[in-house]
N, C-alpha and C positions, 0 to 999 in steps of 0.2 A: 382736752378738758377746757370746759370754758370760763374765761374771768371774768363775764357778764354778770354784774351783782345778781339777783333774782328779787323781783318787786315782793313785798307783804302780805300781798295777794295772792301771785303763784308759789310763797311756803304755807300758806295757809290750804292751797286747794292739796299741797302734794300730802298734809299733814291730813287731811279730810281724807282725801283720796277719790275727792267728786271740785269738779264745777264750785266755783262759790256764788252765790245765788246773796240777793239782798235780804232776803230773811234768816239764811244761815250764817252770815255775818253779823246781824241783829242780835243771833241765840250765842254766838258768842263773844261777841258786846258784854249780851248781859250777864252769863257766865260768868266770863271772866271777872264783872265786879260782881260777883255772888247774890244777883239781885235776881227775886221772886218775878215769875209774868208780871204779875199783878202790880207790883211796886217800878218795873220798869217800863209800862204801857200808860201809868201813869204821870213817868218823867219824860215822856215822849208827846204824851196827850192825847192816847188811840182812849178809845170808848172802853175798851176792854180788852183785859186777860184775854180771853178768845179769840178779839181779834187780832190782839199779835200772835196767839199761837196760830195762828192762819195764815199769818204770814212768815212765819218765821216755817213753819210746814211748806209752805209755798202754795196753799188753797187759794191765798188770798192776794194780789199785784196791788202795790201803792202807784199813786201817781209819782211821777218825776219832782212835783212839787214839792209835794209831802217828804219825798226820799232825802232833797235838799234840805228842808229843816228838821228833820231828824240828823242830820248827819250835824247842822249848826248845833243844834241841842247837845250831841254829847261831844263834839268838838272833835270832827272830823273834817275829811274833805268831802265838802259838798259834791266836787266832781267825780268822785269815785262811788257816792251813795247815787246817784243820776246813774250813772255809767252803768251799774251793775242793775238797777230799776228797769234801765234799758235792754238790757240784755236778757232781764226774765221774760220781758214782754214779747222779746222778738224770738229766743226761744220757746215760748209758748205756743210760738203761731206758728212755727216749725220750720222757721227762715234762718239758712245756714251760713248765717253772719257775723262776725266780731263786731260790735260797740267801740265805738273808740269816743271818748269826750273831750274836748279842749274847753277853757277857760276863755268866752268873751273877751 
């Protein structure tokens, strides 16, 4: 048995039971405060309902930038909204990599 704490992340993927992706982190963000698309695409500042559900579906990839001030916005860590922004990307393209991010 191992005494290795387990990060937020990996109780949250073994709780999904999938990969955590930056949009299904998003969906339960917003969940969790019981906030409508619509009411939290505009605490974020996306154009639209649609288009967060596009990403929170994963139709849709944010830039890294964007990922970063979403993450300042609800008072996250920037390097893990990057981190996982990265990992959608390089999963998409079907490159069998980990992401890893460090802090500047």
């Amino acid at each position: 048995m191992s005494t290795k704490p387990k990060s937020a992340l990996a109780t949250l993927e073994k709780i999904t039971g999938q990969k955590l992706t930056l949009g299904s982190l998003l969906a339960a963000i917003r969940q969790g405060e019981e906030m409508s698309q619509t009411a939290f695409a505009e605490l974020l500042g996306m154009a639209s309902n649609r288009y967060l559900s596009d990403v929170e579906h994963g139709r849709r990839l944010i830039s890294p930038k964007m990922a970063a001030k979403y993450a300042e916005k609800l008072r996250y860590s920037p390097r893990q909204f990057v981190r996982l922004c990265l990992q959608d990307m390089v999963n998409r393209d079907g490159i069998k990599v980990n992401v890893l991010v460090e802090a500047a």
